[in-house]
C-alpha positions as CSV (number, residue, x, y, z in Angstrom):
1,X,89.7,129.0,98.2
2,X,91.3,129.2,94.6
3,X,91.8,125.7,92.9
4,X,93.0,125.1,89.6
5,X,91.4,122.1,87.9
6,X,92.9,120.2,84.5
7,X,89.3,119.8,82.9
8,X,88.9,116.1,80.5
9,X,87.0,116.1,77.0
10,X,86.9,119.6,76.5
11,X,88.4,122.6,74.4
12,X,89.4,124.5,77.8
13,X,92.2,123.0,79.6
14,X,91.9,124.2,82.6
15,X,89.7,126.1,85.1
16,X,90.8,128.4,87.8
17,X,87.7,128.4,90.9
18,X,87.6,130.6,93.9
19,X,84.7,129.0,96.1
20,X,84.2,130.1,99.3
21,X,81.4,129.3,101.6
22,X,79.2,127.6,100.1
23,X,79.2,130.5,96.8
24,X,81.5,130.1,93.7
25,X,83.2,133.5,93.6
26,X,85.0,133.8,90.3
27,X,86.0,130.9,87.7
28,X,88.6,131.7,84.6
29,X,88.2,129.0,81.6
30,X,91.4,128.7,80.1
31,X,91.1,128.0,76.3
32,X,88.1,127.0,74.4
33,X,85.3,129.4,73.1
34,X,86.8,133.2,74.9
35,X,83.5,134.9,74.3
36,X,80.9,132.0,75.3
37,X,83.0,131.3,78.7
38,X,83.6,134.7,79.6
39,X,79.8,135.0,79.6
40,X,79.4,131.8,81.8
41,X,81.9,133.1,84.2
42,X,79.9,136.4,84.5
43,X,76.7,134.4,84.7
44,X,77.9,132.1,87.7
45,X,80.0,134.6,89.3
46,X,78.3,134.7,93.4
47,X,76.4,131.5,92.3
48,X,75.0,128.8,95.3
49,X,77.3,125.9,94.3
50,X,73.9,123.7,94.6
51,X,72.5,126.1,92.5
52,X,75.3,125.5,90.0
53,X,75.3,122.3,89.7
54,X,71.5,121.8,89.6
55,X,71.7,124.2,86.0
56,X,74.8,123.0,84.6
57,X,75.8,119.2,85.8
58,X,75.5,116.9,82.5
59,X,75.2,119.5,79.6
60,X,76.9,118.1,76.8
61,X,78.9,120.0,73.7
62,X,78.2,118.3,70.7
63,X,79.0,114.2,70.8
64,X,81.1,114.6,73.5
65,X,79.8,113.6,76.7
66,X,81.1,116.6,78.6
67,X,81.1,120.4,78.3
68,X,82.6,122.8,79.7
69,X,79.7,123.9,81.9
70,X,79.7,120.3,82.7
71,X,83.4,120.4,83.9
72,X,83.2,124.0,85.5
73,X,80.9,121.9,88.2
74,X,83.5,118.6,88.4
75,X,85.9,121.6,89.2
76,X,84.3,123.3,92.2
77,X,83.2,120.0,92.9
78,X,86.9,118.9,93.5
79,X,87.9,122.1,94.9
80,X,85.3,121.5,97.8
81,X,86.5,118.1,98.2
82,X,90.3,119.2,98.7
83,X,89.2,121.7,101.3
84,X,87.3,119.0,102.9
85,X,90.2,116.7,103.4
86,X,92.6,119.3,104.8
């Protein structure tokens, strides 16, 4: 299921996620650092979403107190939750 997710204290704005059972399949980081999140999205690509969120929930970037690792896991996050309610 693609979801597109408006992402909060980062450089990126949004983040497109395709999660389907259970496995995040693809996410696209749109703005912020191109080379750095093109490696995450490689990285994560066929990822366990417990998986994912066990390595990545809480990293920070700099003083802020999100990153966009951080908000790459609110995103699937919400993306699950949609399906949920449908």
């Amino acid at each position: 299921m693609f979801y597109r997710y408006k992402t909060q204290g980062t450089c990126a704005g949004y983040i497109d996620v395709d999660v389907e059972d259970g496995i995040l399949k693809e996410a696209v980081f749109h703005g912020g650092c191109n080379g750095n999140l093109q490696a995450i999205s490689t990285l994560v690509s066929g990822m366990g979403v417990e998986q994912l969120t066990q390595k990545l929930s809480g990293i920070r970037c700099g003083f802020k107190q999100t990153s966009c690792p951080d908000q790459l896991v609110k995103a699937v996050e919400a993306a699950i939750a949609q399906e949920e309610g449908k």
